[in-house]
C-alpha positions in Angstrom: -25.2 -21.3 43.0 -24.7 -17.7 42.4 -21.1 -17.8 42.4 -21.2 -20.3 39.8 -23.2 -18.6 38.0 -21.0 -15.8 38.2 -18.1 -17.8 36.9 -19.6 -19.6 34.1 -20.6 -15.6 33.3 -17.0 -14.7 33.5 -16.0 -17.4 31.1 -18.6 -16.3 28.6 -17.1 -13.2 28.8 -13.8 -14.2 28.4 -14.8 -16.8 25.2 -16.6 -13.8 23.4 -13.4 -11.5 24.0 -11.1 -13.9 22.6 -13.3 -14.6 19.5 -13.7 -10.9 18.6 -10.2 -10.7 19.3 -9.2 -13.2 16.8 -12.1 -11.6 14.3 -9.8 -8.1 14.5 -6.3 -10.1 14.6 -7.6 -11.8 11.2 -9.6 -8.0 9.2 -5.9 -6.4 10.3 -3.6 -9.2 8.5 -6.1 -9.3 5.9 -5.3 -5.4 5.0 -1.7 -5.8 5.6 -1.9 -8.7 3.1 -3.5 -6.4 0.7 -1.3 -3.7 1.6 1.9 -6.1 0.9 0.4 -7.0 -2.6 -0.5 -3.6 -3.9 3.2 -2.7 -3.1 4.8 -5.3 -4.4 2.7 -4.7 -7.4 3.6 -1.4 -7.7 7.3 -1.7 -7.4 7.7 -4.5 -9.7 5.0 -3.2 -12.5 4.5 0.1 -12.4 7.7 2.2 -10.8 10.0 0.6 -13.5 7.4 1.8 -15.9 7.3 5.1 -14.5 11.2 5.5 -14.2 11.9 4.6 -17.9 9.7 7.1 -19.2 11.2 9.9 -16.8 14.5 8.8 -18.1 13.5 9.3 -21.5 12.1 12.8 -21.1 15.0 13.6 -19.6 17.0 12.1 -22.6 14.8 14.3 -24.8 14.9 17.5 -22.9 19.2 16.7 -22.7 19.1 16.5 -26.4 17.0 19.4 -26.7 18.8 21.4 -25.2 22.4 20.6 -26.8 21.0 20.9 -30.0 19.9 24.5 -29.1 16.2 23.5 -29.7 13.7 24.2 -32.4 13.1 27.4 -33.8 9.6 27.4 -31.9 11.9 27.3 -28.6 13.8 30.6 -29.7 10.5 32.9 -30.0 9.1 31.9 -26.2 
């Protein structure tokens, strides 16, 4: 009787381990799903954003300077 006992404790064990394993193996692809859509977000939405406006800056500080700026930018 002990012995089974003892086995029917191992298996226990062994159900539990699995089922927190799977808990973990679910919270992790979870993030990485989250991860995957904040990314994709970003790069579709907001970096083109964000590189159009550097380009125009640049297009203005280009101009700027060819036209030999603003009388303001002679005194500084």
């Amino acid at each position: 009787m002990g012995e089974n006992n003892n086995n029917v404790e191992t298996i226990l064990k062994w159900i539990v381990l699995v089922i927190l394993a799977v808990v973990a193996m679910k919270i992790v692809f979870s993030v990485f799903a989250i991860a995957w859509l904040a990314g994709g977000f970003l790069l579709t939405k907001v970096l083109p954003l964000v590189v159009l406006v550097w380009l125009v800056l640049k297009a203005v500080e280009w101009m700027k300077g060819r036209n030999g700026g603003t009388p303001a930018d002679m005194n500084s």
